[in-house]
Every structure is written in structure tokens, then in C-alpha cells.
TORSEPA-466691 format. One record per residue (C-alpha): residue in one letter; x, y, z. Coordinates in steps of 0.2 Angstrom, whole numbers. Layout:
<rs>
A;X;Y;Z
...
</rs>
This chain:
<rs>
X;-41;90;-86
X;-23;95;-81
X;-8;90;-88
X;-5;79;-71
X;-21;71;-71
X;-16;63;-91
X;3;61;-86
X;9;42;-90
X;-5;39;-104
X;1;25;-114
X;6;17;-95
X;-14;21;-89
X;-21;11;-106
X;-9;-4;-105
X;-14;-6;-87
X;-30;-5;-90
X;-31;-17;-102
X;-23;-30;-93
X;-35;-28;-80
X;-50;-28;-91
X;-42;-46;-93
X;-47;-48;-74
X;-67;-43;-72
X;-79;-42;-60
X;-83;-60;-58
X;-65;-66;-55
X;-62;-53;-39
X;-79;-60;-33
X;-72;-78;-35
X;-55;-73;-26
X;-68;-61;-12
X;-79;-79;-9
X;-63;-90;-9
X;-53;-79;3
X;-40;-83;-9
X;-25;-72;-16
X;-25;-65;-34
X;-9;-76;-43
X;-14;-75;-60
X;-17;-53;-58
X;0;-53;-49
X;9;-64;-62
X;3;-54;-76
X;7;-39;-68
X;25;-44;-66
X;28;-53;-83
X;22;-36;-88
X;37;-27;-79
X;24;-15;-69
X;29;-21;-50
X;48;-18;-57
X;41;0;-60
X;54;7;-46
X;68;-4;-49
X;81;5;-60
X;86;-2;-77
X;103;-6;-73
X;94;-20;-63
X;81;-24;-75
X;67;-12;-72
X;59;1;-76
X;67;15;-70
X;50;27;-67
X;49;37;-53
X;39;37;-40
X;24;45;-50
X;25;31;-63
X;18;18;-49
X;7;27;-44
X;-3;29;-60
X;-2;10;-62
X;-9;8;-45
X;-23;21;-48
X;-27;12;-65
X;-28;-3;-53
X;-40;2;-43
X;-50;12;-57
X;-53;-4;-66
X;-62;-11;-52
X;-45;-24;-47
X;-35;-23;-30
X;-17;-16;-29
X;-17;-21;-11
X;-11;-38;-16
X;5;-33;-24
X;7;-14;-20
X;20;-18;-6
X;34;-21;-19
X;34;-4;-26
X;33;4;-9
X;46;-9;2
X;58;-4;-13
X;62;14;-7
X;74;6;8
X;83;-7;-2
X;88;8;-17
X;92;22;-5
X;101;11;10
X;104;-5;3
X;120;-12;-3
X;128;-15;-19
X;128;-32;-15
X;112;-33;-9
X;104;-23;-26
X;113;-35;-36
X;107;-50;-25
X;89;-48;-25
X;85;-34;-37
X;86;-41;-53
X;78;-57;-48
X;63;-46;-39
X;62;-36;-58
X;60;-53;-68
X;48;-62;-55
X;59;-75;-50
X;58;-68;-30
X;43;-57;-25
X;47;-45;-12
X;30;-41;-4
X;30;-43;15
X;36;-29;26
X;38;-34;46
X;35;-19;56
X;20;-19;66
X;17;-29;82
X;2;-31;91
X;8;-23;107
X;16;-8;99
X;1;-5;84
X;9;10;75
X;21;16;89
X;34;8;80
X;47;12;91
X;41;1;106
X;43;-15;93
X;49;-30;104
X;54;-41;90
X;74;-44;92
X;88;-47;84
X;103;-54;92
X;121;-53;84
X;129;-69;84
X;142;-72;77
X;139;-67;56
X;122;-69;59
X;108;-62;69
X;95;-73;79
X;76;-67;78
X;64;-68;91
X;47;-58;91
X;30;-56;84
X;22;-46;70
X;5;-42;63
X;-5;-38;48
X;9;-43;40
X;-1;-44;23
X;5;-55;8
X;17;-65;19
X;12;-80;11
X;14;-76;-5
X;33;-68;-2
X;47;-73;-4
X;57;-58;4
X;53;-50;19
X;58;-32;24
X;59;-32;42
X;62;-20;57
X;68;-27;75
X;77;-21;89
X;96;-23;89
X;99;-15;104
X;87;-13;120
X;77;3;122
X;83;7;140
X;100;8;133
X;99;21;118
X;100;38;120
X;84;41;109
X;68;27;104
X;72;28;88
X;89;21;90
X;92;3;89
X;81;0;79
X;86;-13;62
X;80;-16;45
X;83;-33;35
X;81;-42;21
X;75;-59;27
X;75;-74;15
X;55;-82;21
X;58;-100;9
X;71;-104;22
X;64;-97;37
X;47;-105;35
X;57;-119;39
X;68;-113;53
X;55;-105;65
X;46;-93;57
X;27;-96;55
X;13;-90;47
X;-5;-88;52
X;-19;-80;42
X;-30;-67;48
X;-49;-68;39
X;-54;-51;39
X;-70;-41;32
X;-58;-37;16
X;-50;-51;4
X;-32;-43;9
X;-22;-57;13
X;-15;-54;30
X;-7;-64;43
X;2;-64;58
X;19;-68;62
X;31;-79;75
X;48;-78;73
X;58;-93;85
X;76;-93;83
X;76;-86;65
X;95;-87;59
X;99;-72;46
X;115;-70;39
X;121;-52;44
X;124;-47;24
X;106;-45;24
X;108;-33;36
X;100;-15;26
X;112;-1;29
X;120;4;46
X;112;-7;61
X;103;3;74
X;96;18;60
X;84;6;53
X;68;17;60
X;74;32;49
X;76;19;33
X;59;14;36
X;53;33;40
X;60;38;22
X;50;25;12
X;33;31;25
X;31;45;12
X;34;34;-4
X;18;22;5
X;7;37;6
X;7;45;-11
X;5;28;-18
X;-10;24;-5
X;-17;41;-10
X;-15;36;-30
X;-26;19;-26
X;-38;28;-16
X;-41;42;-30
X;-42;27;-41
X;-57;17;-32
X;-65;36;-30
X;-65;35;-50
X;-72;21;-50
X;-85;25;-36
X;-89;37;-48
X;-92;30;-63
X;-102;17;-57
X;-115;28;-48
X;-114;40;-63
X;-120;27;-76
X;-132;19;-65
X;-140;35;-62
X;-140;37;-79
X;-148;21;-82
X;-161;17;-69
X;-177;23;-72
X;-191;26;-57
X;-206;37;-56
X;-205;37;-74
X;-188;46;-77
X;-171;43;-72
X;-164;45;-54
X;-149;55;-59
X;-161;69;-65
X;-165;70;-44
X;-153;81;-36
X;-153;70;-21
X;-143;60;-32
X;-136;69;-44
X;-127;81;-27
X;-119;67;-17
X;-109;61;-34
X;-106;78;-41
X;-96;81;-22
X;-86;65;-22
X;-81;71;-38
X;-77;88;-33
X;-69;81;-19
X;-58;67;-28
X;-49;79;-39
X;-45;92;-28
X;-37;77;-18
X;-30;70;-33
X;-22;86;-35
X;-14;83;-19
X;-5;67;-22
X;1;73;-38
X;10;89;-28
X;16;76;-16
X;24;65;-29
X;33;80;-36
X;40;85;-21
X;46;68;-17
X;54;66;-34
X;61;82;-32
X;71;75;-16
X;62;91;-6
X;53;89;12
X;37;81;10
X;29;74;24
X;13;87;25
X;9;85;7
X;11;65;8
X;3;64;24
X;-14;76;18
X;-15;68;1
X;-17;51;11
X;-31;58;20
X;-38;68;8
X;-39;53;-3
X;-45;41;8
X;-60;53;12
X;-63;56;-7
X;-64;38;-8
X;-78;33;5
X;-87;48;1
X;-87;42;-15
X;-91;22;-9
X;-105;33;1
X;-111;41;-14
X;-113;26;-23
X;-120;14;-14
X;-134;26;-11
X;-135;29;-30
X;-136;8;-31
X;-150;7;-16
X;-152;-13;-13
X;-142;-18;-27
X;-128;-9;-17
X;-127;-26;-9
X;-128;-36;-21
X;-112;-47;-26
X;-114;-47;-45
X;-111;-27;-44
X;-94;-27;-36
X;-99;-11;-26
X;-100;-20;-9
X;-84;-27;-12
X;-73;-9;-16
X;-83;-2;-2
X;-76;-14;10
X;-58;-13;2
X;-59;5;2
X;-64;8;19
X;-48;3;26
X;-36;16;20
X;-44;27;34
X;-36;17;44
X;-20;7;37
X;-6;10;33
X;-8;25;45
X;-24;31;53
X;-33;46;48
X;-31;51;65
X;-12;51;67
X;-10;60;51
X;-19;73;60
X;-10;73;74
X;5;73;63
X;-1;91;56
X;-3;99;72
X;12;95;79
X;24;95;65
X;16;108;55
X;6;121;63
X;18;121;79
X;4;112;92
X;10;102;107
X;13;85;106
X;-2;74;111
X;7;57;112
</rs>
């Protein structure tokens, strides 16, 4: 395997073994409960991996960006489910690059040790879905604070944040010369909001991913937790969209690994007909193509990465790894529920459970088909379809 595939080893068998601390039957628990993982998250942070990002000046890490994405694949490789924390590294990208002195100083230490956890991110609304620039939530200058009115949705983890990184309209749409003008980012404190109109509802869903909507009614924030320049918030947020890809893509090639060596040992194991089912190339096929298909994807995010670290242009190569991944990892899910027949379904097994977490990354945190039309337009020259 390449020198990529093997990079952050020491990380890949700590992470692993704190997971191994959090098996099967404690994600099914969590799955039946509808309830989030505290006691993963917790030891992920005492641990310092969700400080991966934050530089050590302010108490973390320092790694770059390929760093958290081999703790987020060792996630998912385990059989656990980086969705309920991976917001933090992936939020952080718009707080180190546009933030403040103040504001790193503030927050970023507190977010390295635990104390806060920064792990909601406000940008989509149910009228606007990932058209991001037709948001309605606003934010009104008053005085040294801005008033927030507005809506958002599948905001995940909001209960279980602290901190809130959220995008709203500082200045009406009709009156900027481009849509993606007037458009704000802010760090909002949601301790003392959920007590001065902003509420929280949840919304079940067919994944344990702990997502809600949210009202904001008059919510009062102070204008030094304004992120960077008002009105160029949508390219602060565009900047971190590659960051969230490549780490999407690293958790997808990690469920595809485990995908795969599931089916492999049960095909190994399960005897029919008198001989195993893996010596059928029925089965043997599908598994051996996931495969194939996992690391040439894998290969992908690790190119992206690279790019990203090396401060290059890196939209196509974040964008296609996201995709590629998130194919590799249902055609994996695919592969192996086959491989399991009935006992596919069953609970104990935890394959219906990642098959049902993995199948949204095809459509969240960008859809499979936006990505596309994102290639056509942006790099092989097409016309614009929306």
C-alpha cells in the first residue's frame, strides 16, 4: 500500500483503539435511543483529536488538514460515527483563516481543552436548501450588536454545541451588486441564546445524526463576534466547503473499509452448499469492485488533501473525491449487505446501521448531483444549468 494510504500510523492505532473502547452494542444502544454519543465525543476530545486543527499556540494539535482526516477515517473504519463531532474540525477553517486575534484567543483554546464545543454550523434554510445565497435569516446592526431573525435546518448537533458558526444576511439581496454579497458569518454563543430566542427542535430521521431545526427571534449578538469583514461572509464559508469534502470523503473511504471487511470475513466464514460463499464469484466480484473502487477514490482524497495543504486551487479534486467516495462507500454498503443476506438486517451485525449512515453522504453535505454540475460548469467549460 502506498506511502499515503499508511501516512499518520501511530494517529490510525491510537484512534482505533479508543474506538474499540466503543463497540457494536453501544452504537446500537445510542441508534435505538435516538440519543447522541457523549461519552465517544468526550473521549475524543480529552484525547486532543477534535483540537487536531487548532494550532498549538492555542492548545492543539497543529495537523494539517490530512491529519483529521485520517482520524475521521479510523472513525468510521471502526464501525463508530464521526458525524457526531466531525463539524469541529471542519467549522474551524473560517475562524483560523478570517477570524480575529481576539476571537482565536476567546474561543480557541477553550474549544482545544473541551471546555466549549464548537459543533453547529447555521447555513441552510428550508427555502433556499443549498442555494445558499437566497438564505433569509438576518442580521440587523444595532448599535454594537446585531439582531437575528430567521430559520435554519439540518442544523446537526445543535444541541450538543455550545458555539454556533452562522451565515445571515447583513444586507438585503436587492441591494448588492452580486448574491454573494451581503452575506455574514458569526460566531454565536447558543448557552445564552437558547435563552434569548433561539430554539431548538429535533428532527428524527432514518440515521441517528442528531439534527434539528432552528428559530432565531430577536437573537442579540455582540458585533465582536462578527467573523472577519461583514458582507464577505459566503466566500469565508466557500473557503472551508473544500476542507468539508476531503474530510466527508476520508469518512466515506473509512465506512467502505469497513464495508469491506465485514463482507470479506463473512464470506470467508459462512458455509452453504457445503463450501464457503466467498469461493462463488457472485460474491467474491461485488466485494473485490468495492474494493477496487475504494482506493482508487481514496487515492483521490489524499490528492485533494495535498492540494489543499499546499494552499493550491482545489475545488475539482475536493469535490470528485467527495463523490467518488461516497459511491465507493454504498457500493460497498451494497456489496455487503448482499454478502450478509437476511442477516443484513439484523441489529446485532451493525451493517443496517452504517448502511443507513452511509447512504447520506450522496446527498449531504452536497449532493451528488451538484457536484456534477459543479464539474461541468467549472471545469470542463459547460453552460451553467442553474
Amino acid at each position: 500500500m502506498n506511502s499515503a494510504a499508511t501516512e499518520y500510523r501511530e494517529i490510525r492505532e491510537e484512534v482505533a483503539k479508543l474506538c474499540a473502547e466503543f463497540p457494536g452494542e453501544y452504537w446500537q444502544k445510542l441508534d435505538r435511543e435516538h440519543a447522541y454519543p457523549s461519552e465517544f465525543v468526550q473521549a475524543l476530545t480529552q484525547a486532543g483529536y477534535l483540537a487536531a486543527l487548532i494550532p498549538e499556540e492555542y492548545g492543539g494539535a497543529g495537523l494539517p488538514l490530512s491529519g483529521a482526516a485520517a482520524i475521521l477515517e479510523e472513525i468510521q473504519r471502526a464501525g463508530g460515527n464521526g458525524g457526531a463531532c466531525h463539524a469541529q474540525m471542519y467549522i474551524m477553517g473560517a475562524i483560523l483563516r478570517h477570524g480575529s486575534e481576539e476571537q482565536k484567543r476567546e474561543y480557541l483554546p477553550r474549544i482545544a481543552s473541551g471546555e466549549l464545543r464548537l459543533q453547529a454550523f447555521g447555513v441552510t434554510e428550508p427555502t433556499s436548501g443549498t442555494d445558499t445565497t437566497s438564505l433569509r435569516t438576518t442580521a440587523r446592526r444595532e448599535g454594537d450588536e446585531y439582531v437575528i431573525n430567521g430559520q435554519k435546518i439540518w442544523t446537526s448537533r445543535a444541541e450538543h454545541s455550545d458555539l454556533m458558526l452562522l451565515l445571515a444576511r447583513t444586507t438585503p439581496r436587492d441591494q448588492v451588486a452580486k448574491k454573494t454579497d451581503g452575506l455574514s458569518v458569526f460566531i454565536l454563543d447558543m448557552n445564552k441564546a437558547k435563552t434569548a430566542g433561539l430554539t431548538i427542535r429535533p428532527i428524527r430521521t432514518m440515521m441517528n445524526h442528531a439534527t434539528t431545526e432552528v428559530f432565531f427571534e430577536n437573537v442579540r449578538v455582540p458585533a465582536r463576534n462578527l467573523v472577519g469583514e461583514e458582507g464577505k461572509g459566503f466566500r469565508y464559508i466557500l473557503s472551508g466547503m473544500n476542507a468539508e469534502r476531503i474530510l466527508i470523503g476520508a469518512e466515506c473511504i473509512g465506512d467502505a473499509k469497513w464495508f469491506i471487511d465485514k463482507a470479506r470475513g463473512y464470506a470467508c466464514e459462512r458455509v452453504v452448499f457445503g463450501r464457503p460463499i466467498g469461493q462463488n464469484q457472485g460474491i467474491q466480484f461485488p466485494i473485490a469492485r468495492a474494493h477496487a473502487q475504494m482506493r482508487a477514490a481514496e487515492l483521490m482524497v489524499h490528492h485533494a488533501a495535498q492540494l489543499y495543504e499546499a494552499g493550491e486551487q482545489c475545488g475539482e479534486e475536493a469535490n470528485i473525491a467527495k463523490m467518488l467516495a461516497a459511491e465507493a462507500s454504498w457500493a460497498a454498503a451494497e456489496a455487503c449487505v448482499q454478502t450478509y443476506g437476511g442477516f443484513g438486517f439484523a441489529e446485532e451485525y451493525d451493517v443496517e446501521r452504517k448502511f443507513r449512515e452511509t447512504r447520506l453522504y450522496q446527498v449531504a453535505p452536497i449532493s451528488t448531483n451538484l457536484i456534477l454540475s459543479y464539474i461541468s460548469e467549472h471545469v470542463l467549460g459547460m453552460p451553467r444549468s442553474y
